[in-house]
DOPA-84216 format. One record per residue (C-alpha): residue in three letters; z, x, y. Coordinates in steps of 0.1 Angstrom, whole numbers, padded with zeros to 4 digits, always signed. Each point is the difference from the previous one (the first is absolute). Example, Ala and Ser with C-alpha at 12.3 -4.5 7.8 and 13.67 -1.06 7.14 Angstrom:
<tormis>
Ala+0078+0123-0045 Ser-0007+0014+0034 
</tormis>
This chain:
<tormis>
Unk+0740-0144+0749 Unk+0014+0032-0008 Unk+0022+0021+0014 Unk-0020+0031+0015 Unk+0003+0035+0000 Unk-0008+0025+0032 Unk-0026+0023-0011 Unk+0007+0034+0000 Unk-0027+0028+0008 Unk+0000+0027-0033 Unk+0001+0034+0006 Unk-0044+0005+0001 Unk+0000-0029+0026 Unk+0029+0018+0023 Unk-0018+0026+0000 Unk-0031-0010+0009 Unk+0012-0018+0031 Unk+0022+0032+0005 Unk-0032+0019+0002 Unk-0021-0023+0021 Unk+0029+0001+0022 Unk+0002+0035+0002 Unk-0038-0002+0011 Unk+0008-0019+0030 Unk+0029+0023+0010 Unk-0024+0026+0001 Unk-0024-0020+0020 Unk+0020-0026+0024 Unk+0036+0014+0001 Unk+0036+0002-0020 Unk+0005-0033+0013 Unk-0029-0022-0010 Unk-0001+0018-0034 Unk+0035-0013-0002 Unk-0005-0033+0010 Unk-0033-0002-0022 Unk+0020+0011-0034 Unk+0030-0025+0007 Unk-0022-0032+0006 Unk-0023+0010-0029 Unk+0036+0001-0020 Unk+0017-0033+0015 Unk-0030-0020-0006 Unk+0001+0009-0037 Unk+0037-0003-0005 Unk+0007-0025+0022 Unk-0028-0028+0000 Unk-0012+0005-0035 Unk+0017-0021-0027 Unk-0006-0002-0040 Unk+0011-0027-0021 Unk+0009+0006-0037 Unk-0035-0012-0013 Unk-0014+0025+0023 Unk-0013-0023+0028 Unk-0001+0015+0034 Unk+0013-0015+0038 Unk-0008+0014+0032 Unk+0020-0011+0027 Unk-0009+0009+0036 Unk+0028+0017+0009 Unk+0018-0027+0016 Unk-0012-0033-0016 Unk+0010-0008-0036 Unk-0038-0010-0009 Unk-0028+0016-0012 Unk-0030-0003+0022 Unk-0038+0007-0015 Unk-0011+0019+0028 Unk+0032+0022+0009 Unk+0003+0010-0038 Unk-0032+0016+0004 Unk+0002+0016+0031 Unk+0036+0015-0004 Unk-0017+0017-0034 Unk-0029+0014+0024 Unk+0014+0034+0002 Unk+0010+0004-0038 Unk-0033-0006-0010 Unk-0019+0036+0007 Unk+0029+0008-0028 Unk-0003-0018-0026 Unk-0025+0021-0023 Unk+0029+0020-0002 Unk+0030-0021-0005 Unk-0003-0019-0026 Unk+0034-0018+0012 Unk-0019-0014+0033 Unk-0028-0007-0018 Unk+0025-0023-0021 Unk+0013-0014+0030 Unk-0031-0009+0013 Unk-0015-0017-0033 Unk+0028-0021+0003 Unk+0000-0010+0034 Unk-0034-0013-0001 Unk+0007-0017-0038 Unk+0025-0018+0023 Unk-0018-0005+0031 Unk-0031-0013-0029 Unk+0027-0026-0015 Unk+0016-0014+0037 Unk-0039-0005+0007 Unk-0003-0015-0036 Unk+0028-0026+0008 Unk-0007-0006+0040 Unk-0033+0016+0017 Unk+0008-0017+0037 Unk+0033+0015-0003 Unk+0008+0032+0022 Unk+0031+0003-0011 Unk+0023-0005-0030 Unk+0035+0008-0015 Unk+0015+0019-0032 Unk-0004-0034-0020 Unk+0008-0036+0005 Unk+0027+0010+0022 Unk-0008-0027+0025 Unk+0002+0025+0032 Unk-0021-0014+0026 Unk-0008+0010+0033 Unk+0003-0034+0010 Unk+0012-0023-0022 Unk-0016-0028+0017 Unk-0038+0013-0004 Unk-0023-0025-0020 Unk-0001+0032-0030 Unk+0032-0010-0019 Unk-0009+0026-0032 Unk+0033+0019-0006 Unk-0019+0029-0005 Unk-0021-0002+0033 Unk+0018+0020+0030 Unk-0026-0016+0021 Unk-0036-0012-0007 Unk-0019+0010+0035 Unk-0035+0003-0010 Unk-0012+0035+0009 Unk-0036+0014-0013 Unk+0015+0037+0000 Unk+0027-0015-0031 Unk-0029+0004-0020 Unk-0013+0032+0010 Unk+0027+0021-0003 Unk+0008-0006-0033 Unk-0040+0003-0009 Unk+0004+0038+0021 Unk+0028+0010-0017 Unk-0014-0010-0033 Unk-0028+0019+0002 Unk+0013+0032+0017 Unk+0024-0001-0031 Unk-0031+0002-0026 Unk-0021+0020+0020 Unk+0027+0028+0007 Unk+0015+0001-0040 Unk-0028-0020-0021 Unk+0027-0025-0006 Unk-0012-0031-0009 Unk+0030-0019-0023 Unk+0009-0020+0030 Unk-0031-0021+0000 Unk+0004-0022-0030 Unk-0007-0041-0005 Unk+0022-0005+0027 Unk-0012+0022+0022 Unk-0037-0012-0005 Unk+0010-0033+0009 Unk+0013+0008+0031 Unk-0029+0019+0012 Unk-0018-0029-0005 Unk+0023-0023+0019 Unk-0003+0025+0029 Unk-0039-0005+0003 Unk+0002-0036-0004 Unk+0026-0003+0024 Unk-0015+0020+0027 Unk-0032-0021-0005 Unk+0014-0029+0003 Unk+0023+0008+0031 Unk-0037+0005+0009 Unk+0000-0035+0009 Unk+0037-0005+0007 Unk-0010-0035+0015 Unk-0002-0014-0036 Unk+0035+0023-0013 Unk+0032-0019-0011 Unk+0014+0028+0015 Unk+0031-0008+0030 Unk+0030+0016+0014 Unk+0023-0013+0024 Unk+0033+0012+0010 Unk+0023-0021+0025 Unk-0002+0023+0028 Unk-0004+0005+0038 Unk-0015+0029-0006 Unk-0036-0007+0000 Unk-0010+0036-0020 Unk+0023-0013-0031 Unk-0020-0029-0009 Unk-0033-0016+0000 Unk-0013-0027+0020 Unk-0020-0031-0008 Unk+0023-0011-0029 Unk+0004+0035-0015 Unk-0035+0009-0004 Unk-0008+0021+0031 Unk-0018-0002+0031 Unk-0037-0014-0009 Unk-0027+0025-0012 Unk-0040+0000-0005 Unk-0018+0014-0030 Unk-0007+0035+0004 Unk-0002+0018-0029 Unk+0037+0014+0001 Unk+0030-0007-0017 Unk+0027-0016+0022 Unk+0040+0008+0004 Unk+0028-0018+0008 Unk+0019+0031+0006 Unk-0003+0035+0014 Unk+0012+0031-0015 Unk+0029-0003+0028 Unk+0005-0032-0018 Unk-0007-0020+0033 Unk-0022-0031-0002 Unk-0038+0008+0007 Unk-0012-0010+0033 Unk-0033-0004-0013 Unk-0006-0009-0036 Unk-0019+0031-0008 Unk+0013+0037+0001 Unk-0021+0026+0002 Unk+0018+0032-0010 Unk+0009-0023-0027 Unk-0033-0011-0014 Unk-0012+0035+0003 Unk+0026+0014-0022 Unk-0005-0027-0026 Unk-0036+0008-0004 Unk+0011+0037-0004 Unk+0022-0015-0023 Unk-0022-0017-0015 Unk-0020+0029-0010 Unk+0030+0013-0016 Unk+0005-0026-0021 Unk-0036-0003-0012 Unk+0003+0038-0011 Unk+0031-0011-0025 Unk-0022-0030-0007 Unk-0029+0021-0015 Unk+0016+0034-0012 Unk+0033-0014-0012 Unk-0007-0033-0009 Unk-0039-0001-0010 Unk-0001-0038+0021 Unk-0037+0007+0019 Unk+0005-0037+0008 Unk+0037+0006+0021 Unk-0012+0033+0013 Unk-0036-0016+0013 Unk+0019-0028+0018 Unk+0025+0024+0016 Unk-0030+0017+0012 Unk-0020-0032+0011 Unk+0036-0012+0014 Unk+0006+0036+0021 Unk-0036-0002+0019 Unk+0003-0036+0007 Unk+0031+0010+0020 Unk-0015+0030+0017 Unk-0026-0022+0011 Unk+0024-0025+0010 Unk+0014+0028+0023 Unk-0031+0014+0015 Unk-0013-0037+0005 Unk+0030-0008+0019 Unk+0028+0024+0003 Unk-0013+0023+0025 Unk-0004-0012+0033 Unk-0006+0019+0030 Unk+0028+0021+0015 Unk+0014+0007+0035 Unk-0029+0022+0010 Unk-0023-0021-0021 Unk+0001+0025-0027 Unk-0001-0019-0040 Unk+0033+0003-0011 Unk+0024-0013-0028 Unk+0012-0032+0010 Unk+0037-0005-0014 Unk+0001-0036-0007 Unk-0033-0028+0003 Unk-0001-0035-0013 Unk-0038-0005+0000 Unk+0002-0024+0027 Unk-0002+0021+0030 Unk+0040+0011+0001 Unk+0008+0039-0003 Unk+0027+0021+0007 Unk-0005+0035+0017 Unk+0030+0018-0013 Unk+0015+0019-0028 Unk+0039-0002-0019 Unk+0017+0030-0014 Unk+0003-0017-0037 Unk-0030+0011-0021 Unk-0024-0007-0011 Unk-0008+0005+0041 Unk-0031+0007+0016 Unk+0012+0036+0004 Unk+0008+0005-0038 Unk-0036-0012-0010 Unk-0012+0038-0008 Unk+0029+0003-0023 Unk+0000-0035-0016 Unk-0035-0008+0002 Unk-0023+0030+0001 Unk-0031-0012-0017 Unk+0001-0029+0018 Unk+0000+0001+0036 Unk-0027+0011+0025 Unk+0017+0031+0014 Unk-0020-0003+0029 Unk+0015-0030+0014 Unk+0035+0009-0016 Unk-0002+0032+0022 Unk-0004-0025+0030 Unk+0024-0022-0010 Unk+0025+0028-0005 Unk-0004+0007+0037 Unk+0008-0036+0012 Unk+0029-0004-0023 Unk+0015+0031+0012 Unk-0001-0013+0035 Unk+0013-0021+0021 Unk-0027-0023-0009 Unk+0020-0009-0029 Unk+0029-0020+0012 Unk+0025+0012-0026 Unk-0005+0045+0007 Unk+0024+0004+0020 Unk+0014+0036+0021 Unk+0033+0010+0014 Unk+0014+0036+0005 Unk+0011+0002-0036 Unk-0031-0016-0022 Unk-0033-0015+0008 Unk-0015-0015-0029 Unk-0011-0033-0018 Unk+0030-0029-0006 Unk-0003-0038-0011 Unk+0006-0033+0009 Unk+0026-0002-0028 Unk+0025+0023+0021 Unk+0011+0003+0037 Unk-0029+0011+0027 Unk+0003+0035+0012 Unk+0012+0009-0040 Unk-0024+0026-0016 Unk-0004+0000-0038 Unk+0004+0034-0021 Unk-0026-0013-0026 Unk-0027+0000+0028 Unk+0012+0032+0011 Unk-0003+0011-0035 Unk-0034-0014-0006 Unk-0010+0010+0035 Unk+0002+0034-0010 Unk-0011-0002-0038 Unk-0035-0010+0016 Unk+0002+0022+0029 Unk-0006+0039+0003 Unk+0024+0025-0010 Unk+0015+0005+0034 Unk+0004-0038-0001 Unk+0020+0000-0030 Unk+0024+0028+0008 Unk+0004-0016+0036 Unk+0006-0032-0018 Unk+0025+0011-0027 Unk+0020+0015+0026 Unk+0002-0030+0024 Unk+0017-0017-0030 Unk+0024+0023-0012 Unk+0010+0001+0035 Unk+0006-0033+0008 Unk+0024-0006-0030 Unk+0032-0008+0021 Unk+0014+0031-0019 Unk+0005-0027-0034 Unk-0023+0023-0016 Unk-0019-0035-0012 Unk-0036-0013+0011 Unk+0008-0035+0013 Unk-0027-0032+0003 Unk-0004+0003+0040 Unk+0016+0028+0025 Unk+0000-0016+0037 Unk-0027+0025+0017 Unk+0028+0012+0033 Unk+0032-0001-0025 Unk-0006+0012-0037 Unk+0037-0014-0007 Unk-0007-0032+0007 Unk-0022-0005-0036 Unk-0005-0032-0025 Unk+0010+0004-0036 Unk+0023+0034-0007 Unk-0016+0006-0029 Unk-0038-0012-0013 Unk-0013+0019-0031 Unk-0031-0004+0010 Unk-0002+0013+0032 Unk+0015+0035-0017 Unk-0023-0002-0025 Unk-0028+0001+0024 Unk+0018+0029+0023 Unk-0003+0016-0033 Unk-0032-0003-0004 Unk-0007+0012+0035 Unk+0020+0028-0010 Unk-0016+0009-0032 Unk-0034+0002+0015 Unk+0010+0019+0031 Unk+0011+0025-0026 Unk-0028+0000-0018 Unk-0026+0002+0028 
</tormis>
């Protein structure tokens, strides 16, 4: 492993952010304009690394590994520039080359370190790979990288990045998601030696037990707790979105009809999958979104601030979704009805199982907003900046009476998502 190098911003990409700061000073305020220009910075400078061959790591902000999804969503609000820097567009080619080669090496893994280090989150976990951070199975770690991929070639026409290697891995993603299609007969297991039930998996490490539906099961979540039930549905949703995506490369980039015609086959089988049995009826017996189902009769009435979410399905799985009975489910999930929104005098908002009760998150605030209306998203933005403790950071989970009690002083991607927020309040 080599040494690596911050990255440094050149002058076109300073001043871009320095403009689309500006824009928000002008819309929300000296001091969210300040605080959107600084975070844009510090997750550049300060979670970004390049090695001497050129290979890039994403750290989180405060854990030394690279995670698939978190690499793509701390890039979210970089990505409206990158016609015109070709530096980000750079950066981004070779964050998803590197996202393509972890998948390439491990595509269970969530997680993985700058190399063979050896760094584990538990060095106990049945994954012993040096390279492997952690190996929780999570649908989303292969839609990300797809998302980011193809915003990359659809916003610059660059297509160097999907090569042999690349090919191969788009393949492994449809094969893998069809046969987690029938995770009953996967050699897939994790187990971690734990009292806490949402860091491992039951029944010898392969899960809690799940019926044919169509779907493609999870270990994980995007919170990276265990599932409840085997099959996410915010999850599913985004992969056939995904899915979509990657049949696009398949056919314009790559002229494989075969791959792209089984992505497509592969996407509607999980749509159906959904509508056959991830919506169930809702408190007021409306059709909603179910979060999790395990095609045995189990589901769980809820949503977690992690996306892929129930709320984030307009941004991360537009095509896809009925918006009908997302509309619904958007009602019960910002309700009591879901047993992780929680209200205070401070924040009221969605939270997860994976932090304390009465925390809410700043991602679902951001995402709240994104797929509100404009008075929601300036309402939204300012409840965050707000409830910073002063720290001038955007933390995992604020408690909802007392922003300075807060998890995690600094999480990349929560800024990265206040930016966003940010961005389009300024643009709307």
């Amino acid at each position: 492993m080599d040494e690596l190098t911050a990255f440094t911003p050149d002058v076109r990409t300073r001043n871009l952010i320095a403009d689309a700061a500006d824009g928000v000073r002008r819309t929300s305020g000296e001091r969210i304009g300040d605080l959107v220009e600084a975070a844009l910075l510090r997750t550049l400078t300060e979670t970004v690394g390049i090695d001497q061959e050129g290979r890039v790591f994403i750290i989180t902000g405060d854990i030394p590994a690279m995670w698939l999804r978190d690499s793509t969503t701390q890039l979210t609000p970089y990505l409206r520039f990158l016609d015109r820097s070709p530096q980000l567009a750079d950066l981004v080619e070779g964050v998803v080359r590197r996202q393509f080669g972890f998948l390439a090496h491990d595509s269970y893994a969530n997680a993985f370190n700058d190399g063979p280090t050896g760094a584990h989150y538990d060095p106990d976990d049945v994954c012993d790979d040096p390279e492997v951070w952690e190996q929780k199975y999570e649908v989303d770690s292969l839609c990300y990288p797809l998302s980011l991929a193809h915003t990359l070639w659809r916003s610059t026409g660059r297509t160097a990045v999907f090569d042999e290697r690349v090919h191969a891995v788009l393949r492994t993603i449809v094969d893998q998601l069809r046969a987690e299609q029938h995770h009953e007969e996967s050699a897939y297991r994790f187990e971690r030696d734990t009292p806490i039930p949402t860091e491992t998996l039951p029944r010898g490490g392969r899960g809690s037990a799940v019926a044919h539906t169509g779907m493609t099961w999870s270990g994980f979540r995007p919170s990276d707790d265990a599932c409840t039930f085997g099959y996410n549905v915010p999850a599913n949703l985004f992969a056939a979105q995904a899915l979509r995506a990657l049949a696009e490369i398949a056919r314009e980039v790559l002229h494989d009809e075969v791959l792209a015609a089984d992505a497509l086959a592969l996407s509607a089988e999980l749509r159906a999958g959904v509508s056959a049995h991830g919506i169930i009826d809702g408190p007021d017996g409306e059709p909603i979104y179910a979060y999790e189902v395990d095609g045995l009769g189990g589901a769980l009435v809820m949503d977690d601030a992690n996306t892929p979410s129930l709320l984030s399905l307009p941004l991360i799985a537009p095509e896809v979704i009925d918006r009908e009975i997302w509309e619904a489910t958007r009602r019960v999930v910002l309700s009591p009805a879901n047993p992780y929104w929680f209200a205070g005098t401070a924040l009221r908002g969605i939270g997860s199982p994976h932090t304390r009760e009465r925390r809410v998150w700043p991602i679902a605030l951001a995402v709240e907003g994104l797929v509100g209306t404009p008075d929601d998203r300036i309402r939204l933005l300012r409840m965050i900046a707000e409830t910073d403790a002063g720290t001038g950071h955007v933390h995992e989970s604020i408690d909802v009476d007392d922003p300075a009690v807060f998890s995690r002083p600094w999480f990349s991607w929560a800024e990265s998502m206040f930016c966003e927020l940010a961005l389009q309040v300024a643009a709307d």
